[in-house]
Rosetta silent file (secondary structure, phi, psi, omega in degrees, C-alpha in Angstrom):
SEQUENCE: XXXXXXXXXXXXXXXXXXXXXXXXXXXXXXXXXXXXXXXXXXXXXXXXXXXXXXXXXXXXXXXXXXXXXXXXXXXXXXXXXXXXXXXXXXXXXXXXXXXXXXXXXXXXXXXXXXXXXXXXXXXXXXXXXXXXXXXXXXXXXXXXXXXXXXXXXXXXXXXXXXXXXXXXXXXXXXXXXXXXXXXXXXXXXXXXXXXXXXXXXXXXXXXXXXXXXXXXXXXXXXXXXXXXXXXXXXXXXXXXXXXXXXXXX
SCORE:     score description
SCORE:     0.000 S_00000001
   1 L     0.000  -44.092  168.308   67.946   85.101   89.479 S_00000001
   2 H   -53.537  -66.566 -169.915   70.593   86.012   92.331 S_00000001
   3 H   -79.331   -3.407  137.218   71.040   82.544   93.328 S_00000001
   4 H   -29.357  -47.322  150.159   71.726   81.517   90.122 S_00000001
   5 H   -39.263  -36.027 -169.269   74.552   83.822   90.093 S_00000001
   6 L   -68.133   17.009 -174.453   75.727   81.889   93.417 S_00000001
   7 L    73.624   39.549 -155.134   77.642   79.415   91.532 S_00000001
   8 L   -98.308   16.300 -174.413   74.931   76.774   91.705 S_00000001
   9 L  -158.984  153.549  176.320   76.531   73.505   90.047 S_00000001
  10 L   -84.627  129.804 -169.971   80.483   72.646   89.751 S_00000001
  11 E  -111.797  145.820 -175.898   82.362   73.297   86.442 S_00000001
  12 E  -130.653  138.545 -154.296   85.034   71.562   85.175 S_00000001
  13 E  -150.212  167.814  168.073   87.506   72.567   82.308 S_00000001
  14 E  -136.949   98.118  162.789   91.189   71.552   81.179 S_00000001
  15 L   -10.046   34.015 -171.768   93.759   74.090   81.392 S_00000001
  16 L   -29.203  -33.937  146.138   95.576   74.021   77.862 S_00000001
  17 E  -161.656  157.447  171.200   97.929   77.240   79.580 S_00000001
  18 E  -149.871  111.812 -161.739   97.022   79.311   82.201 S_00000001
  19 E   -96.044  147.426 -174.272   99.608   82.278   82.292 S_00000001
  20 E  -133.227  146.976  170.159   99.514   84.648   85.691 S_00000001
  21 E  -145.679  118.442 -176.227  101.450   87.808   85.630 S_00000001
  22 E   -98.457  115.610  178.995  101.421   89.345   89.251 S_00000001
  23 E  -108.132  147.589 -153.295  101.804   92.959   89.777 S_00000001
  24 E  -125.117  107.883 -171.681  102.704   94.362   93.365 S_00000001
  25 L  -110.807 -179.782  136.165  101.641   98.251   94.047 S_00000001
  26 E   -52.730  107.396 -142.144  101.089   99.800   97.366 S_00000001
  27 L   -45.313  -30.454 -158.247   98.775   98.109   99.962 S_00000001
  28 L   -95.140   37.309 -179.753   96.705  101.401  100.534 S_00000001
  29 L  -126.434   -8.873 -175.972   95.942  101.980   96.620 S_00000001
  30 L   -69.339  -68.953 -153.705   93.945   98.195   97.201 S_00000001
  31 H   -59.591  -79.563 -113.203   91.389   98.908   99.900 S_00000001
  32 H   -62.646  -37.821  148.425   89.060  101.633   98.112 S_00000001
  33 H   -28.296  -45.063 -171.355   88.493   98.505   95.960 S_00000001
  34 L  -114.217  128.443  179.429   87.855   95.999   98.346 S_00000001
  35 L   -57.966 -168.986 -154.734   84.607   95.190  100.804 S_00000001
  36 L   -72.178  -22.549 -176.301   84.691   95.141  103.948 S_00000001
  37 L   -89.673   27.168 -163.812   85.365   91.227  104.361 S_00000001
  38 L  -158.390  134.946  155.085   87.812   91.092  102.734 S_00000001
  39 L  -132.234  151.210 -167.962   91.507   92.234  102.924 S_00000001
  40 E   -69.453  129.926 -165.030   94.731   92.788  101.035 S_00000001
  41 L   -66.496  136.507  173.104   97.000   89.531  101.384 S_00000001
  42 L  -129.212  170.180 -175.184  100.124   91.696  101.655 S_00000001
  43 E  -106.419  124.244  169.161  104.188   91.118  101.782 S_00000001
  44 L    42.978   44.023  132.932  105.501   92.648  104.698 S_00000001
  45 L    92.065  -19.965  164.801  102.507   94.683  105.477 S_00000001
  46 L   -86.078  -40.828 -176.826  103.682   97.135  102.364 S_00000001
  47 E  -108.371  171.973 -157.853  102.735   95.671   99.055 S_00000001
  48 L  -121.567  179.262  166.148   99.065   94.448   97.695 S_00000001
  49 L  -158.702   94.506  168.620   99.018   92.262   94.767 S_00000001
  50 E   -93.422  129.032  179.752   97.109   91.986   91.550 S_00000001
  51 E   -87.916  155.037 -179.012   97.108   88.916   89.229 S_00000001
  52 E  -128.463  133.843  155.489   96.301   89.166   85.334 S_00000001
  53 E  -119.139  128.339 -170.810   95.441   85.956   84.551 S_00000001
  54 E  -132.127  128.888 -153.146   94.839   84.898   80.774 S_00000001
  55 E  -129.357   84.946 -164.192   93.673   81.566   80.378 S_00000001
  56 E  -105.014  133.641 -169.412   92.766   78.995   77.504 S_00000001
  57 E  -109.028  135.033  174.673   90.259   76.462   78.410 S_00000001
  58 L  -112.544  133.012  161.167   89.212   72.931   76.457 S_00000001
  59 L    52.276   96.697  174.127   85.794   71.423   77.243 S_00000001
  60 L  -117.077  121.144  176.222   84.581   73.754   79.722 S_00000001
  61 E   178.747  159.075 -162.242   81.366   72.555   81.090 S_00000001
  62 E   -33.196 -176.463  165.695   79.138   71.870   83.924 S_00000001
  63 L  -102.452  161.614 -153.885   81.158   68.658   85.904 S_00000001
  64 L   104.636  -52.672 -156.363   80.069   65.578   85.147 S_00000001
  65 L   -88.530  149.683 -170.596   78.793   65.812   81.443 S_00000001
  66 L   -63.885  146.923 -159.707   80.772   64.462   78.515 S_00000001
  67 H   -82.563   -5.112  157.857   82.973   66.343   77.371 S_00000001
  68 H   -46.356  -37.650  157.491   81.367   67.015   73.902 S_00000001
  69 H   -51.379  -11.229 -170.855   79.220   69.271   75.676 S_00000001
  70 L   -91.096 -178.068  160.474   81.912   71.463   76.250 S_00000001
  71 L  -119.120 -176.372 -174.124   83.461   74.480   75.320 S_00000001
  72 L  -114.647  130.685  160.683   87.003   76.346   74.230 S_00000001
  73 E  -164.596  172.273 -175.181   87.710   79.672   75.447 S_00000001
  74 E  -112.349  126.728  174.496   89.962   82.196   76.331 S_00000001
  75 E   -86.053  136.594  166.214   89.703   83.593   79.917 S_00000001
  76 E  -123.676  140.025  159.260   91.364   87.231   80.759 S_00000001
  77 E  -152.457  145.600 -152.595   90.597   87.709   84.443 S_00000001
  78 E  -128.819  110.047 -139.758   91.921   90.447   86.689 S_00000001
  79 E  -120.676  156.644  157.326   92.002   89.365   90.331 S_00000001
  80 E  -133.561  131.477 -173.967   93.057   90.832   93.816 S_00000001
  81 E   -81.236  145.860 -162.004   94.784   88.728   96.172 S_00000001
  82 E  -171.026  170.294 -107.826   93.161   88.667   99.609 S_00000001
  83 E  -161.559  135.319 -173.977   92.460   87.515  102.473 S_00000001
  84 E  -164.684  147.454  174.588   89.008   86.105  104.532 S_00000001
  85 E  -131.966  123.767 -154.520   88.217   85.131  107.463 S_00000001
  86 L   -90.981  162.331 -178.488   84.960   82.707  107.517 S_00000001
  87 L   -76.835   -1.711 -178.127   82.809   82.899  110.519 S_00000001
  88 L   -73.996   -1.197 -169.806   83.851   79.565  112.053 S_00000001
  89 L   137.555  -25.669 -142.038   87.316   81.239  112.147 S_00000001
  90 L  -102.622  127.515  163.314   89.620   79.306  109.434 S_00000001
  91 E   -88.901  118.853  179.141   91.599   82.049  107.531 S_00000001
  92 E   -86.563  150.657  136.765   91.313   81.721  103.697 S_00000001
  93 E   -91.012  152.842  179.568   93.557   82.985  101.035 S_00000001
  94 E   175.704  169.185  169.963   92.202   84.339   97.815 S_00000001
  95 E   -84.004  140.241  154.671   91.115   86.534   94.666 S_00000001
  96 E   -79.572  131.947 -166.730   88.673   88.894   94.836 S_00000001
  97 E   -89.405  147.400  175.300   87.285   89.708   91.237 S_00000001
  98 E  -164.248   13.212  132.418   87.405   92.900   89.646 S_00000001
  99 E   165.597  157.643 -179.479   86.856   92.043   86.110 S_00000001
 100 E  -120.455  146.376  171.403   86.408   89.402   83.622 S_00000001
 101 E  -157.006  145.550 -163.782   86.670   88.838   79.835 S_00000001
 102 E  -116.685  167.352  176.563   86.178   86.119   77.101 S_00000001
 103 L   -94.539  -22.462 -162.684   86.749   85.590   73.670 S_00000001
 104 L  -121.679  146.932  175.883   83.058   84.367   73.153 S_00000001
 105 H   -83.609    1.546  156.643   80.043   85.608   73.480 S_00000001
 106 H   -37.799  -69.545 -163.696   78.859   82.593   74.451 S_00000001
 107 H   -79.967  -57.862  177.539   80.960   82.160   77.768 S_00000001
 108 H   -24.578  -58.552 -151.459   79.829   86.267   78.556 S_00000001
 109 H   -65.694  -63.647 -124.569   75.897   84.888   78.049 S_00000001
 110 H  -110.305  -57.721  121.539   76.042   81.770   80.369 S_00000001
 111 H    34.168  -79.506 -145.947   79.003   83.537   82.190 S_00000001
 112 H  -131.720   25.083 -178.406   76.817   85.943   83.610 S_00000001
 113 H  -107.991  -51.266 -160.546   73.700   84.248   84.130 S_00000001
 114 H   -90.986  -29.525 -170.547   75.526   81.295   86.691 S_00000001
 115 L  -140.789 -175.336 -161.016   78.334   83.756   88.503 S_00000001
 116 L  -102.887    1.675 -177.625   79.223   87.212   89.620 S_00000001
 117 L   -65.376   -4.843  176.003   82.424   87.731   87.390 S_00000001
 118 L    49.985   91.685  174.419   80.657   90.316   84.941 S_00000001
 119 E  -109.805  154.783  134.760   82.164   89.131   82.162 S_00000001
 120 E   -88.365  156.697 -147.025   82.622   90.930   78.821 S_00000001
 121 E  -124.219  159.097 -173.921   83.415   89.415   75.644 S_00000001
 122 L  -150.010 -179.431  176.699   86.782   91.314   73.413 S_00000001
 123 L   -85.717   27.317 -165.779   89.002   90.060   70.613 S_00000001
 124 L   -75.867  129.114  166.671   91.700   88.350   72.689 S_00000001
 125 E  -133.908 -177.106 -158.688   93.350   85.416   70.786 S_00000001
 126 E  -120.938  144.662  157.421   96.140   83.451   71.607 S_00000001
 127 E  -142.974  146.096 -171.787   99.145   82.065   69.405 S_00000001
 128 E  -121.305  121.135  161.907  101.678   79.433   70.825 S_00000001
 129 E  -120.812  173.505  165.514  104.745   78.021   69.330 S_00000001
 130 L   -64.003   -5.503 -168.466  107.275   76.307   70.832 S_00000001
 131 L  -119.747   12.700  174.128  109.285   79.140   71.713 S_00000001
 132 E  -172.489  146.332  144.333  106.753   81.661   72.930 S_00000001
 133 E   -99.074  130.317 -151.750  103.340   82.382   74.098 S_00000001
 134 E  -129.197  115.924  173.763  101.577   85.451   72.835 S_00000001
 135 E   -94.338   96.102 -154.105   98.330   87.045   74.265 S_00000001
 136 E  -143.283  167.651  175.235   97.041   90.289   72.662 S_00000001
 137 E  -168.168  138.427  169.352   93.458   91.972   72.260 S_00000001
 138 L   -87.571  -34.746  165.315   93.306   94.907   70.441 S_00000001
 139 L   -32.143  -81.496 -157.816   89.661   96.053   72.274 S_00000001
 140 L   -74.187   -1.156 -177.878   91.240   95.635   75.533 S_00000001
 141 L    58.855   37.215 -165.911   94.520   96.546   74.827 S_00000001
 142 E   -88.812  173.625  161.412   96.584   93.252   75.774 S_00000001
 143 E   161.235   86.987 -172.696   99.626   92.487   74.096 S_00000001
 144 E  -130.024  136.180  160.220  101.895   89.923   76.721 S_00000001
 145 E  -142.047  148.550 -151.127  104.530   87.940   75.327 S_00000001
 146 E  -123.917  138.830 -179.421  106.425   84.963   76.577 S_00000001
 147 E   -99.536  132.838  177.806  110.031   83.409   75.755 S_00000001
 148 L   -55.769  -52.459 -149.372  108.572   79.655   76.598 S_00000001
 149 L   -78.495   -9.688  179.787  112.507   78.096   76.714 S_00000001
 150 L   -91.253  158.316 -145.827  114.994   80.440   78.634 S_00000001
 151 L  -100.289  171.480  172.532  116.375   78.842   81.401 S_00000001
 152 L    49.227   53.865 -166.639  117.766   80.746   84.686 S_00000001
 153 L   -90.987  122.334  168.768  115.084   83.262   84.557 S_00000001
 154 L   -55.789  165.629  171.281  115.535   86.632   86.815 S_00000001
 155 L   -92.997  165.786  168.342  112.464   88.066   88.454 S_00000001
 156 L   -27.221  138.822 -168.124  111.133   91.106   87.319 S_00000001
 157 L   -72.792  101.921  153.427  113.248   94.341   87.346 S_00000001
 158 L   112.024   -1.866  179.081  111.783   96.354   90.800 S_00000001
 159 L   -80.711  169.796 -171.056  110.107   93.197   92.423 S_00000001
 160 L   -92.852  -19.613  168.663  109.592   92.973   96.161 S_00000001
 161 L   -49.296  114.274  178.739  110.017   89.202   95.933 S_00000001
 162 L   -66.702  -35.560  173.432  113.345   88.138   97.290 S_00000001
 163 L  -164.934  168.775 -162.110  113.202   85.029   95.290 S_00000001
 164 H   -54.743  -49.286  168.281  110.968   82.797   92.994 S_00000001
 165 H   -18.568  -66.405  179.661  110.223   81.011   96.530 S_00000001
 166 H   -46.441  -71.648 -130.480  108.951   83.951   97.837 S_00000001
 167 H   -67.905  -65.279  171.380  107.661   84.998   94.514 S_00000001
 168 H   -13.771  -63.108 -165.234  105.279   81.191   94.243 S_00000001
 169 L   -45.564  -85.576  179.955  103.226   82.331   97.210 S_00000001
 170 L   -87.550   66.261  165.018  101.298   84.739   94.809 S_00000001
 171 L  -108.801  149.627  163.348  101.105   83.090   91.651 S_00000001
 172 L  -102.591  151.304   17.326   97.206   82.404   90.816 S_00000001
 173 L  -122.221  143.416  152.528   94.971   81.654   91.175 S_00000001
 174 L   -16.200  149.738  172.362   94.483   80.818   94.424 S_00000001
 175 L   -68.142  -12.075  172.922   92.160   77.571   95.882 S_00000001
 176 E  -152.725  151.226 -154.078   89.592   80.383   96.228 S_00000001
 177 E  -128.766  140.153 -160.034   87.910   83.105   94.681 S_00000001
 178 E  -131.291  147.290 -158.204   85.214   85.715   96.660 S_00000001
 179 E  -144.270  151.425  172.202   82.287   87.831   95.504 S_00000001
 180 L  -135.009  144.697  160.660   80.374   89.972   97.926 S_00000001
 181 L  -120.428  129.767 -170.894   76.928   91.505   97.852 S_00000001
 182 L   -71.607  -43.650  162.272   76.925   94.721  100.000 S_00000001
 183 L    -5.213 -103.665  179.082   73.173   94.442   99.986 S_00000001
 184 L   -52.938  -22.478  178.944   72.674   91.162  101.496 S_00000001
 185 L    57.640   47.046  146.392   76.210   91.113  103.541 S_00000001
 186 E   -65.642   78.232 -166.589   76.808   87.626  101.672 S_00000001
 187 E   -88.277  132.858  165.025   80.322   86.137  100.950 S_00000001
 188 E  -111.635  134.885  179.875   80.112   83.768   97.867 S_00000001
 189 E  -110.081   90.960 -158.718   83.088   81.271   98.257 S_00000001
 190 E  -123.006  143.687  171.148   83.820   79.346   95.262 S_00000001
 191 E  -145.423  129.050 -166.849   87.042   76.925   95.358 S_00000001
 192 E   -64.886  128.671  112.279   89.056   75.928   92.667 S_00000001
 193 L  -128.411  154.257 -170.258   90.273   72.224   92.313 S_00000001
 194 L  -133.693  176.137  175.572   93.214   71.029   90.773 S_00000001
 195 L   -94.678  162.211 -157.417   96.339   68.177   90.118 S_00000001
 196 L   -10.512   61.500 -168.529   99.798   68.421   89.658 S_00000001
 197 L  -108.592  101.067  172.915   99.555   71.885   89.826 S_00000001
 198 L  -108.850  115.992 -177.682  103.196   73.101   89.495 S_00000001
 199 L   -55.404 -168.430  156.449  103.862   76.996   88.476 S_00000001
 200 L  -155.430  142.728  163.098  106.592   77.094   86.676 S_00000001
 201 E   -79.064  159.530 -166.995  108.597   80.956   85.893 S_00000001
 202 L  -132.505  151.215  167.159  108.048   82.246   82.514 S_00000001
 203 E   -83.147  114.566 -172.753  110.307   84.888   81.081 S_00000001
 204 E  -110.042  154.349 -151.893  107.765   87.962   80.023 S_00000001
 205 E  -145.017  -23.417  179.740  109.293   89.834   77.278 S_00000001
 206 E  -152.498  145.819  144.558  105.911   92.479   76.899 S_00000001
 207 E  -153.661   61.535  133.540  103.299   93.012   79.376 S_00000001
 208 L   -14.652   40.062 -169.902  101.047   95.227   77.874 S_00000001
 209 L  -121.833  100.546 -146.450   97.924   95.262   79.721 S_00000001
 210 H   -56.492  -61.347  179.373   95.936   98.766   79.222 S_00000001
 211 H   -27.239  -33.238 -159.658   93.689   97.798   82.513 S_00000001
 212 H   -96.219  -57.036 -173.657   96.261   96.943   85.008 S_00000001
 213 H   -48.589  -51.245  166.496   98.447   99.843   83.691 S_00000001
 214 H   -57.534  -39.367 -157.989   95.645  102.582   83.788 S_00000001
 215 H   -85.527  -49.577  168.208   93.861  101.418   86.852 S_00000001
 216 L  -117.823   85.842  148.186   97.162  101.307   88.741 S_00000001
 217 L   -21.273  -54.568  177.905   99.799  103.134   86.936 S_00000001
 218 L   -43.149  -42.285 -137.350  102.129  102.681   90.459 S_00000001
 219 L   -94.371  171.834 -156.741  102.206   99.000   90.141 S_00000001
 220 E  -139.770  144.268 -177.521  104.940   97.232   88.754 S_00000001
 221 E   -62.945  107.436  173.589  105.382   93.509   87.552 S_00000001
 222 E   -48.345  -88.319 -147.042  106.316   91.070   90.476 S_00000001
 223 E  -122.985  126.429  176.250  106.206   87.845   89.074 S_00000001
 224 E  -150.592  130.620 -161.721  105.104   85.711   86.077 S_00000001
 225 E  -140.993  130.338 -179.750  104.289   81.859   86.330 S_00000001
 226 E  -141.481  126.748 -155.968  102.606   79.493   83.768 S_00000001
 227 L  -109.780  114.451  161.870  100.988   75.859   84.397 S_00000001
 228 L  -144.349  162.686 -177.239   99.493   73.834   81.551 S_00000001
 229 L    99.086   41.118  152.707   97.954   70.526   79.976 S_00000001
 230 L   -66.341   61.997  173.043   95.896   70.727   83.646 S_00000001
 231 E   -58.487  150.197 -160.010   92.660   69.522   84.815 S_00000001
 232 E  -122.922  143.307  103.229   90.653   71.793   86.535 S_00000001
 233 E  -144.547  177.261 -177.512   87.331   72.468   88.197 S_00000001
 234 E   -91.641  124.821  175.097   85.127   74.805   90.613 S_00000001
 235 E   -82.158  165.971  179.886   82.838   73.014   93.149 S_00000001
 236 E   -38.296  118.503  155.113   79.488   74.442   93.815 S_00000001
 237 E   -45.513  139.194  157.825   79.655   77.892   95.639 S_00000001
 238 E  -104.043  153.113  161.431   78.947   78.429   99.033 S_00000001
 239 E  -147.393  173.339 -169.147   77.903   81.699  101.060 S_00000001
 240 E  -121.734 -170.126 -178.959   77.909   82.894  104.572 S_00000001
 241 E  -121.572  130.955 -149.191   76.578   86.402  105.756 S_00000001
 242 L  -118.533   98.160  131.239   79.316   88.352  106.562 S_00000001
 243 L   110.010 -133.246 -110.111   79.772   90.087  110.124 S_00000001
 244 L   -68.845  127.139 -158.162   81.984   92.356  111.098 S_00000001
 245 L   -67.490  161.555 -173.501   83.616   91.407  114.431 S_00000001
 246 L   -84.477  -13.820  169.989   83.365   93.595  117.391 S_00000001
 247 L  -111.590   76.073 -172.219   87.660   92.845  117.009 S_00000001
 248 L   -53.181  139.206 -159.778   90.287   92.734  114.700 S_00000001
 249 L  -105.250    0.000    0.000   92.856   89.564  115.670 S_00000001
């Protein structure tokens, strides 16, 4: 049943929006969170970063298979940006997971049979118009809302970003996302690809999100970037055994 978990076939989905709202605390509030293999990608050795990513998916389904097989759902997923170093050497960027949630119980069931994202399923729905995007769960306590159309948009009041330039480097998600089992000393490697994949800034108008806000009170919204009308998918996981060097480079 663990390698099952491992990612063991590639899934492919089409990004309808996929909204990221990045929040930037202090690097040391990160590690008690994160194994051993893993470290916080940071900006000038002071801030960490966590992405909220909330995400509606069309025809989600193994890759390959017609897309009637597939399904619609809404993704919440709450990520830590990081850092890996594989053993041949080659330094990755990436999220580290640290929870997931769906609208269906569906995507929870199969969800949590094939990967390690622990998902839970809540009441998140989505409404779109042309002039905003609006995310809320009442469970889970979401409630982010977006003006789609203004133009010239400042970053966030308090971010460490100098500019959207800057700010781009940690928009999610990342080409790859990392799972560890302390047991086994296993890194699962799963990497995302995609096409024309241009952030764009989005003007956040609420960002409500009881998790990010509770778990780290400190942190404060960086960034917020949203890509859609996207194909997507995850190839086939890989893992290595994980370690730890007799050095730190």
């Amino acid at each position: 049943m663990l390698s099952l978990r491992n990612h063991p076939f590639a899934v492919e989905t089409f990004f309808k929006h996929s909204l990221v709202l990045t929040f930037a605390l202090p690097k040391d509030a990160l590690k008690p969170l994160l194994p051993p293999c893993l470290e916080a990608d940071t900006l000038n050795d002071q801030w960490g970063f966590v992405a909220a990513a909330l995400v509606t998916t069309q025809n989600l389904r193994p890759k390959g298979f017609p897309e009637f097989l597939g399904n619609d759902f809404i993704l919440a997923g709450f990520r830590i940006f990081v850092r890996y170093r594989t053993k041949a050497g080659k330094r990755l960027r990436g999220l580290y997971i640290i929870k997931s949630e769906t609208n269906k119980s569906r995507m929870s069931f199969f969800g949590n049979i094939f990967t390690h994202y622990n998902y839970t399923t809540t009441d998140i729905e989505e409404t779109s118009t042309p002039h905003s995007l609006h995310f809320r769960s009442h469970n889970s306590g979401i409630d982010i809302v977006t003006d789609r159309q203004k133009q010239d948009i400042p970053l966030p009041q308090g971010s460490p970003f100098l500019d959207w330039k800057e700010a781009r480097r940690y928009a999610g998600p990342l080409p790859f996302t990392f799972t560890y089992n302390n047991k086994t000393k296993e890194v699962l490697i799963i990497e995302g690809i995609r096409q024309h994949w241009e952030p764009k800034p989005i003007a956040v108008l609420k960002d409500k999100i009881d998790f990010i806000q509770t778990k780290f009170p400190q942190a404060i919204l960086a960034n917020a970037f949203i890509v859609e009308n996207i194909p997507y998918y995850w190839k086939k996981g890989k893992t290595e055994i994980w370690k730890k060097p007799d050095f730190q480079a």
